[in-house]
N, C-alpha and C positions, 0 to 999 in steps of 0.2 A: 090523463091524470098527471100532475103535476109533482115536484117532490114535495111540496109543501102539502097537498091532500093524500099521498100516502103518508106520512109525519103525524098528521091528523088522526088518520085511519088507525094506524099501531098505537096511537096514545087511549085512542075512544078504546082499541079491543084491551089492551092493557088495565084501563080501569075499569071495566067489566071484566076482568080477570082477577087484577090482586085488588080491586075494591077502590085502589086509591090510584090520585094524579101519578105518574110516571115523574119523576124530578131530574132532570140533564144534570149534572153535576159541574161537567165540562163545561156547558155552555156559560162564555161570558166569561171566565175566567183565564188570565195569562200566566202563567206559572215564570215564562219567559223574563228574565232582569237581567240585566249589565251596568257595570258600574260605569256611570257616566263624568264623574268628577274623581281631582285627586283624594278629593276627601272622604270619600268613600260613600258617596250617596249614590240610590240605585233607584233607574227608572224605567218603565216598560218601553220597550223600543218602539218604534214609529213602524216596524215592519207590519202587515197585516197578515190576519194567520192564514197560514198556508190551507190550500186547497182539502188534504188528507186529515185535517183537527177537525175536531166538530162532532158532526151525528154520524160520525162512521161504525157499522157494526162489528165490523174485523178487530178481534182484541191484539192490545200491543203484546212486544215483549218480556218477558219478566227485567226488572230492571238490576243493576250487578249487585245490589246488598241483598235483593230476595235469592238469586242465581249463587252466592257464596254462602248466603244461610242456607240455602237446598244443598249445597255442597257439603257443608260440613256436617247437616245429619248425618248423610250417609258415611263421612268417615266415626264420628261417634257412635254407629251401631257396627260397624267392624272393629273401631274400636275397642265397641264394651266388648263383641264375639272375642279378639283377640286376647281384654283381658281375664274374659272367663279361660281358655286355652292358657295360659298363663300361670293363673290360678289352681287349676287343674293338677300341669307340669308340675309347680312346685308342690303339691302334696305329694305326689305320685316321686317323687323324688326322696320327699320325707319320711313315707315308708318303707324304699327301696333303702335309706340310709341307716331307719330304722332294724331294718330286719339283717344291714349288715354288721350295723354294733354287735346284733343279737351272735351272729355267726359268729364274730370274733369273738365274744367273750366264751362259746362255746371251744373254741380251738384252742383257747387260752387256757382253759381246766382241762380239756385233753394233755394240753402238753404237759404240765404240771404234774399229773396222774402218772405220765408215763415217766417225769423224772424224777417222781420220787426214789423210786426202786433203784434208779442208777445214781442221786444225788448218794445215798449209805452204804453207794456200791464204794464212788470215789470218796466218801470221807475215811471209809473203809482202808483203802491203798494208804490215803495222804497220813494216816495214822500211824501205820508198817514203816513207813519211807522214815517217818518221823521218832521212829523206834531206835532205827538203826544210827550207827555214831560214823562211822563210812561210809559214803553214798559212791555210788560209779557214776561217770557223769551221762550215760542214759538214764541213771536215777533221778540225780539232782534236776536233768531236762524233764522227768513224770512227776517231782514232786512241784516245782513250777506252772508246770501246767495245769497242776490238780488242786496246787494252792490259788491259781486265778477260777478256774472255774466252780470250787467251792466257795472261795469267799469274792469272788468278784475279781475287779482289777482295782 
């Protein structure tokens, strides 16, 4: 049996399979051009096709624009993972900052609460100090002291 009568054979069982003629696509066609002038015109080369083109069943290679779109799915879905991870962190940050506002402003009425009673402790003093028409200069050092921390600096 010949190649040409097994060629035969796979096309007859083929259209008793999907119903229709089998269509080569390959066949007869050169994809192959070179420019053969300065001017930019392009002609099929005189070569004849190689041995391996044709009715070969063996499929080719993925060629490098399908090989780099296959690439970069997969960094687009570690990607999106990453940017869900991301996403994620920053709320998880947003409550953590959330809830330490909350703290603070919690320590903040603490401290207030506990300085009240000493805030009319010291206006208490800075009043006395300010009573007297002679200060000792340990005085005149507590009423200083007691005039920046009641009214600031």
């Amino acid at each position: 049996m010949s190649d040409q009568d097994v060629e035969k054979e796979a096309h007859s069982i083929y259209k008793g399979d999907e119903g229709n003629d089998f269509q080569d696509l390959i066949d007869g066609s050169n994809s192959k051009r070179t420019k053969t002038s300065e001017s930019g015109e392009y002609a099929i080369p005189s070569n004849p096709e190689t041995p391996t083109s044709g009715h070969s069943t063996s499929s080719r290679p993925i060629g490098r624009d399908k090989a780099k779109t296959k690439g970069k799915g997969k960094v687009t879905q570690s990607d999106s993972i990453n940017a869900q991870c991301v996403a994620d962190l920053h709320a998880l940050r947003l409550a953590k900052d959330y809830e330490n506002e909350i703290a603070r402003a919690r320590l903040q009425l603490e401290r207030e609460k506990l300085d009240r009673p000493s805030m009319k402790m010291y206006q208490k003093m800075l009043l006395k100090l300010l009573e007297k028409e002679h200060l000792s200069p340990e005085d005149q050092d507590m009423k200083r002291n007691l005039t920046e921390i009641v009214f600031g600096k």
